[in-house]
N, C-alpha and C positions, 0 to 999 in steps of 0.2 A: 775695752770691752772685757769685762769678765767670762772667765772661764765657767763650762757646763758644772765645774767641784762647784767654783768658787758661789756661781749663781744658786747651785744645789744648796749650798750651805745658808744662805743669805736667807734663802727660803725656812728651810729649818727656824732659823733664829726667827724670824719674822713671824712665822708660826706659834712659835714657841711665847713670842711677847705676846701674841694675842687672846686679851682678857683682861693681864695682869697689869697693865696701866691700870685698869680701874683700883688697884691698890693702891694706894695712898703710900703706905710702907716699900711698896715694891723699889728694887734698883739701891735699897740701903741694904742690903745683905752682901756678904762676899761673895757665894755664890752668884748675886746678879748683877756686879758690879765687873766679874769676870767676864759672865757672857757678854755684857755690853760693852766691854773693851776687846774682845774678841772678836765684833761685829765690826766696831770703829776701825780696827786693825786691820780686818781684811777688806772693807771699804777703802783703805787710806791707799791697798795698793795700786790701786788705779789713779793716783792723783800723780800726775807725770813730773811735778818740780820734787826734783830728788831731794834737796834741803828739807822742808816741809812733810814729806813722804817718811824720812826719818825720824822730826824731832814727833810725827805724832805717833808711830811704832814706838819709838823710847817710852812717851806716855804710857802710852795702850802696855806698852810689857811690866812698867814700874806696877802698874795699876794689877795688872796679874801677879806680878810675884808677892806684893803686898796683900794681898784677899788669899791669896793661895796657904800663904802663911800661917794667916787667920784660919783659914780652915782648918788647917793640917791641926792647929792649937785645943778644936773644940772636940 
């Protein structure tokens, strides 16, 4: 079970997508590719096989420090 942060947050995010699937483009930008690996990320904490819990946090952060980059660039 997640945590009242964790659930707070999830809700933000959830908030936050909605609309923007009706974009087409949307989730190809750095910025949206961060919050959705940030979503992933603290989803994944609740998945109880430690192996698994990790390799998809490694994802979730390569995926951030890569778009973070990108940003920092523009």
């Amino acid at each position: 079970m997640l945590s009242k942060d964790a659930l707070d947050f999830l809700l933000k995010i959830t908030d936050y997508f909605h609309g923007h699937y009706e974009d087409l483009g949307w989730g190809r930008l750095p910025s949206s590719q961060i919050l959705v690996a940030i979503a992933i990320r603290e989803l994944a904490t609740g998945i109880h096989d430690n192996e698994f819990r990790v390799q998809i946090h490694t994802a979730a952060d390569k995926i951030i420090a890569k778009n973070s980059q990108l940003i920092e660039k523009i």
